[in-house]
C-alpha positions as CSV (number, residue, x, y, z in Angstrom):
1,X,-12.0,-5.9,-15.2
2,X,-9.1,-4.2,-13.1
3,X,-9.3,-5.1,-9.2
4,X,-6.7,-4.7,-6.2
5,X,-8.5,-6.3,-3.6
6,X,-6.6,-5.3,0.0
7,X,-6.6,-7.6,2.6
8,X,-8.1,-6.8,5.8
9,X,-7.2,-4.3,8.6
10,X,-7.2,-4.2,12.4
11,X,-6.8,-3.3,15.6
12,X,-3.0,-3.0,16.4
13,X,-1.7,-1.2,19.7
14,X,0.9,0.5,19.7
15,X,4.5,-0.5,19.1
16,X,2.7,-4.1,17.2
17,X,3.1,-4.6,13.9
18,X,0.6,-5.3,10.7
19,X,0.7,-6.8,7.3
20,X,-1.6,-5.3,4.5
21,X,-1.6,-7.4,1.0
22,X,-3.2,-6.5,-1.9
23,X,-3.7,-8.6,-5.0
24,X,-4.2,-7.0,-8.2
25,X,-5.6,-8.6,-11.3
26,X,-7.6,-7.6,-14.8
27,X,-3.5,-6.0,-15.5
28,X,-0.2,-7.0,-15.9
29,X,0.8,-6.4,-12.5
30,X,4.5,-6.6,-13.2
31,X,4.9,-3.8,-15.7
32,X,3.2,-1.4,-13.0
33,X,4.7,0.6,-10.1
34,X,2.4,-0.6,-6.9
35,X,2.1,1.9,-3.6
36,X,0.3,2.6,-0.6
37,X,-1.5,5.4,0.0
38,X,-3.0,6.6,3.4
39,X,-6.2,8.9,4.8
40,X,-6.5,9.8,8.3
41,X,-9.8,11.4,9.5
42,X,-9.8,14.9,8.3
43,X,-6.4,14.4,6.8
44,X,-5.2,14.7,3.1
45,X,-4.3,11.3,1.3
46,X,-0.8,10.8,1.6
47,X,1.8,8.3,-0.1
48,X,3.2,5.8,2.5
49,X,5.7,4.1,0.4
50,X,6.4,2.9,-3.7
51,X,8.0,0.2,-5.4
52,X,9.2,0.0,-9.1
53,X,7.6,-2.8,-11.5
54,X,10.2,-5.3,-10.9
55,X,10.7,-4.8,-7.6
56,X,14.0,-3.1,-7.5
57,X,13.2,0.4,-6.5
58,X,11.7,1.5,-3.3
59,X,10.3,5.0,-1.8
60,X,9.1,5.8,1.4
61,X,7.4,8.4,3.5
62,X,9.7,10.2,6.2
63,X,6.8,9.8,8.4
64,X,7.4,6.1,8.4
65,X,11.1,5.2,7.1
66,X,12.6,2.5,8.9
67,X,9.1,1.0,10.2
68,X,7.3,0.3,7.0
69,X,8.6,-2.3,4.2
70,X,7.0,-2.8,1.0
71,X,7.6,-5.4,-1.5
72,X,5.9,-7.2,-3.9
73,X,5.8,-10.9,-5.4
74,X,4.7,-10.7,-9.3
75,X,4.1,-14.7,-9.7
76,X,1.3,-13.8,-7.0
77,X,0.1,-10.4,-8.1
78,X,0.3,-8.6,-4.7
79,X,2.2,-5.7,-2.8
80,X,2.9,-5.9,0.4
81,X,2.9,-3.2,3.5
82,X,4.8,-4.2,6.6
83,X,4.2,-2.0,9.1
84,X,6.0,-2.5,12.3
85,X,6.3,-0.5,15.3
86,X,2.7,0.8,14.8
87,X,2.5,4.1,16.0
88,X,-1.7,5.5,16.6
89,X,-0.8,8.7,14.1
90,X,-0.5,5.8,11.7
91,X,-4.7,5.4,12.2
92,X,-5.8,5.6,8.8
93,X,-7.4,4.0,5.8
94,X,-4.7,2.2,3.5
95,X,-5.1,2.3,-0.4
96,X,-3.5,0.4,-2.7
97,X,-2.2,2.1,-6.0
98,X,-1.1,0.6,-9.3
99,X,0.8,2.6,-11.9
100,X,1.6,1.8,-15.3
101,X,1.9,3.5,-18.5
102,X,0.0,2.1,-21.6
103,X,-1.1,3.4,-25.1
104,X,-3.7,5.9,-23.7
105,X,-0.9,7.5,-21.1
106,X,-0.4,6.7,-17.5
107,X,-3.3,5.0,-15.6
108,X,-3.7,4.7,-12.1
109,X,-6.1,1.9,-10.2
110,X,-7.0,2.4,-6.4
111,X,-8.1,-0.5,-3.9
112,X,-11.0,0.3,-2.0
113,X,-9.0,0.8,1.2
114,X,-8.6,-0.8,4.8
115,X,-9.1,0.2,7.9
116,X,-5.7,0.5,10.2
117,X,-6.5,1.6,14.1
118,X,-3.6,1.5,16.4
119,X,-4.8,2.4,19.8
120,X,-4.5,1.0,23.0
């Protein structure tokens, strides 16, 4: 069975930074493009940032270029989400997103999503 479990969220103010981490298993984790995905309240879900299967490839939002770093370590199975200098229009649920082509055709696998308040 196919799980990204995301680590917890949090209360952050603004200007602090976060971590998010999620581990992905039931897939092999290095032959798939990873991402994070957010949803503000009333907002569309948007793509926060990408990175390529082996790690050498990485695409970020405008929105949050130069703030956010993703990365990933395979020999652990998770992604990674720094987000530093937390700003509150980054308030949102985070998603983790895998991304791999097999036999069938591309298949994507979501993470439930965490929580991410940044408010004073």
């Amino acid at each position: 069975q196919v799980q990204l479990v995301e680590s917890r969220g949090g209360l952050v103010q603004p200007g602090g930074s976060l971590r998010l981490s999620c581990v992905g298993s039931g897939f092999t984790f290095s032959k798939y493009a990873m991402g994070w995905f957010r949803q503000a309240a009333g907002k569309e879900r948007e793509l926060v940032a990408i990175i390529t299967g082996a790690g050498g490839r990485t695409n970020y939002s405008d929105s949050v270029k130069g703030r956010f770093t993703i990365s990933r370590d395979n020999v652990k199975n998770t992604v990674y989400l720094q987000m530093n200098s937390l700003k509150p229009e980054d308030t949102a649920v985070y998603y983790c997103n895998a991304r791999g082509v097999l036999s069938s055709g591309v298949v994507t696998h979501w993470g439930q999503g965490t929580r991410v308040i940044v408010s004073s």
